[in-house]
N, C-alpha and C positions, 0 to 999 in steps of 0.2 A: 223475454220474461222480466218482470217489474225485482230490481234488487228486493230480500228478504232482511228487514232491520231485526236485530238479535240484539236484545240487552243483556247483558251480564253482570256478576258483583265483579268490580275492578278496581283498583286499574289494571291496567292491560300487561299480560303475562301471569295472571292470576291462576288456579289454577281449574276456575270458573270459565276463563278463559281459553284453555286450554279446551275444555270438554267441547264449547260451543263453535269452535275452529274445525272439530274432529268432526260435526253436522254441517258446519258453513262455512267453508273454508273459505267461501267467495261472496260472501256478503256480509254486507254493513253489519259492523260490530259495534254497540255503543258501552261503555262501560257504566256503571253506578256505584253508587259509594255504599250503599245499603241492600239487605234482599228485599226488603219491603218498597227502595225505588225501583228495582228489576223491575218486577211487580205494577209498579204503577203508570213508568214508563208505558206497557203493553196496554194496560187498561184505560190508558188517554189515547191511545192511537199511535203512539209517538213512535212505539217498535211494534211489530209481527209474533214474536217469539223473546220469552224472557227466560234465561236461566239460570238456574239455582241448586248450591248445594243441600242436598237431601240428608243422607245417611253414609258416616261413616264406618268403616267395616269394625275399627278398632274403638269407636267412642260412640259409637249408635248415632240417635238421629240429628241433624239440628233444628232446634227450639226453633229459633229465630222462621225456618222456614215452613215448619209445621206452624206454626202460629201465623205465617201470611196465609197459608194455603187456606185457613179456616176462616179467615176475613174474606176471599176475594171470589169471584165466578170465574174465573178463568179454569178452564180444565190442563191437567196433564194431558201431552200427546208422544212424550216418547222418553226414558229413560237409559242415560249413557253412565254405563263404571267403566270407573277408567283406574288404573294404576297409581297410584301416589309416592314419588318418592322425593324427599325431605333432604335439603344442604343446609348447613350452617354458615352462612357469609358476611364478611363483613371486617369491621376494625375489633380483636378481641381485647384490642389494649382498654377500651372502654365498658367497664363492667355493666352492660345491660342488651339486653337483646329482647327484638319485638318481633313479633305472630300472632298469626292467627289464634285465636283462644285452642281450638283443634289440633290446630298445627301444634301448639304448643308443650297441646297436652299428649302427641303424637309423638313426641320426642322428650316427654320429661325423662324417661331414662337416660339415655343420652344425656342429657342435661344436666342431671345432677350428678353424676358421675364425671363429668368433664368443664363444668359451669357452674359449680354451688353458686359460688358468690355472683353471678350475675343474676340482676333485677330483673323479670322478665313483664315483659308490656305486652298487655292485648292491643292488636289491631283490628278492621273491621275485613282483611284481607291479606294473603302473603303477600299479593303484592304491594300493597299500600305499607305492609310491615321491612320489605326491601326499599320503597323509596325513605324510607325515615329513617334506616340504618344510614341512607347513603348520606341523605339532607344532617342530620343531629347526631350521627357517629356512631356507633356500636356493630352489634351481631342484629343477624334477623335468621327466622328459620324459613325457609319460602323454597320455590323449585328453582332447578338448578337453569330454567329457561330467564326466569325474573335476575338472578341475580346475574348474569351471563349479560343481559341488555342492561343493567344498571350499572357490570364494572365495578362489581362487588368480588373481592379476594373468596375465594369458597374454600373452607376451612376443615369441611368434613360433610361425607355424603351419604347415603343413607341412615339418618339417625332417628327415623320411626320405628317403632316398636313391632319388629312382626310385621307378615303381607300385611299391608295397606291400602285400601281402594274406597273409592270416594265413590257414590252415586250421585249424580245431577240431573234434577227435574227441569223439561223443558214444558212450558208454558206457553197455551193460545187460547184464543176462544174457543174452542173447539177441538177434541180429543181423537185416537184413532183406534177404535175397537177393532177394528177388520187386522182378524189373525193377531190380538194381543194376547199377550202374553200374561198380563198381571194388569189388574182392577185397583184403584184406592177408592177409599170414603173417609169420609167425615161425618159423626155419628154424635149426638147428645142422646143421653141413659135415662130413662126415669131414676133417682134415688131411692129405689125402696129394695127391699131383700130382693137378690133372684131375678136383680135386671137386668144386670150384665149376662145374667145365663140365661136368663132367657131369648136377651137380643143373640145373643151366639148360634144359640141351638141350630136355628135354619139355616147355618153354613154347614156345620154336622151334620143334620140329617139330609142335605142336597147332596154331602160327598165335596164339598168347598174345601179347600186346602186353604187357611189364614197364615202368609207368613210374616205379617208383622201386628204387631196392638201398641200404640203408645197414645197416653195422656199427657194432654196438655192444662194447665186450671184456664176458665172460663173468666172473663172478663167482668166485673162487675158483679162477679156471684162468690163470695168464697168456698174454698171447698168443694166447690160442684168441677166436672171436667169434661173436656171433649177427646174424644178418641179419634185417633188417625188409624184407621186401618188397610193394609194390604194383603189382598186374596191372588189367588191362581186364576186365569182364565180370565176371556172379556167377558163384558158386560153383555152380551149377542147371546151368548152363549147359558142355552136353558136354564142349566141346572143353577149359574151363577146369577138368571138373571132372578128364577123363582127363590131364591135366597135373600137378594136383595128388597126386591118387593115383600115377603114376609117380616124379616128384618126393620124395614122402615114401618112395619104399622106397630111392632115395637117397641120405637124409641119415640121422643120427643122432636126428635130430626137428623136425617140423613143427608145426606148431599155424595153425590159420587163425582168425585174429583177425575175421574177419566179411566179409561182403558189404554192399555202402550204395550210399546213393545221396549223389550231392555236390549240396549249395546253393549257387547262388552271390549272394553281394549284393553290390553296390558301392555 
């Protein structure tokens, strides 16, 4: 069987990384510095499977990957939550500490309660936020796997807010509806009164269960938006697929970003 190449956001021990180990534990991992190279790594050939953080439990979705998924053709084909938990490691004699924007905001309690006076740094990943602790000095918030292989002092552990679990979109040309579990789109609205209710209606009246809706603004258009949405059931599946079809003559345009199924690990 031909190795499976997996890109990820990295570097490695991320916790991007970690999801995609939990799928491929034996093949090629490539890491990327951004979700939009995940992303484009797959869509030059370069890797098989790209993945990416989605949604998290305690700060909703991320931007960054709702907004590739709306640019790209690749479909979702499978769906891994995983458990998140959060260390503090590093030199604290140095008042500044870097994370992930998530991470960050994952542990500001923690944080200001035990770190007012530390300046905190977005990074574009925990782990890329643990090698800069180690390279320029300070704290980082990252998993306890990242800071473990970097030889960073870990200083406190669980400092997220509440269960914590992260959802990670795996990404290919091609989706797996057979026996999925949950559907997404991506949807532009007419602007006029009763669009939005209107485009909904035929999930309603199918018996569709929606359980997520979020907007993103549209490029080059102000004020106008595109919706990400995720529903129950595959796309195979009648009553979601006669939804979908009504739906799309509805809007301005739909795109169904795939069918999957969800993993879940704690």
């Amino acid at each position: 069987m031909p190795i499976v190449r997996v890109s990820y956001l990295g570097p490695k021990y991320s916790f991007t990384y970690e999801a995609a180990q939990l799928l491929y534990p034996q093949e090629q991992l490539i890491p990327a510095d951004t979700i939009r190279s995940v992303v484009s790594l797959v869509e030059s050939g370069e890797a098989d499977v790209g993945v990416i953080p989605l949604e998290n439990s305690l700060h909703g979705p991320v931007a960054e990957s709702i907004d590739a998924l709306a640019d790209t053709m690749l479909h979702m084909n499978a769906i891994v939550e995983m458990r998140v938990t959060l260390v503090v490691a590093g030199d604290p004699g140095i008042s500044r500490i870097y994370g992930h924007p998530h991470a960050l905001a994952e542990a500001s309690r923690w944080l200001d309660a035990n770190l007012p006076e530390h300046t905190r740094i977005a990074m574009s990943s925990t782990s890329s936020a643990a090698i800069a602790a180690r390279e320029e000095g300070g704290l980082c918030v990252c998993s306890r796997s990242a800071a473990e292989a970097l030889n960073l002092n870990i200083i406190a552990e669980g400092v997220e807010s509440g269960d914590n679990y992260t959802r990670f979109a795996f990404l290919s040309w091609s989706d797996s509806p057979k026996g999925a579990e949950r559907t997404s789109i991506m949807a532009l609205i007419p602007d006029v009164p009763g669009g939005l209710y209107r485009f909904l209606e035929p999930y309603a009246s199918n018996n569709v269960n929606l359980t997520m809706i979020y907007s993103r603004p549209t490029r080059g258009k102000p004020w106008r938006y595109v919706f990400y949405i995720e529903m129950e059931g595959s796309r195979l599946n009648e009553r979601v697929n006669r939804a979908l079809r009504e739906s799309r003559e509805r809007s301005l345009m739909l795109k169904i970003l795939g069918s999957y199924r969800i993993m879940k690990y704690s």
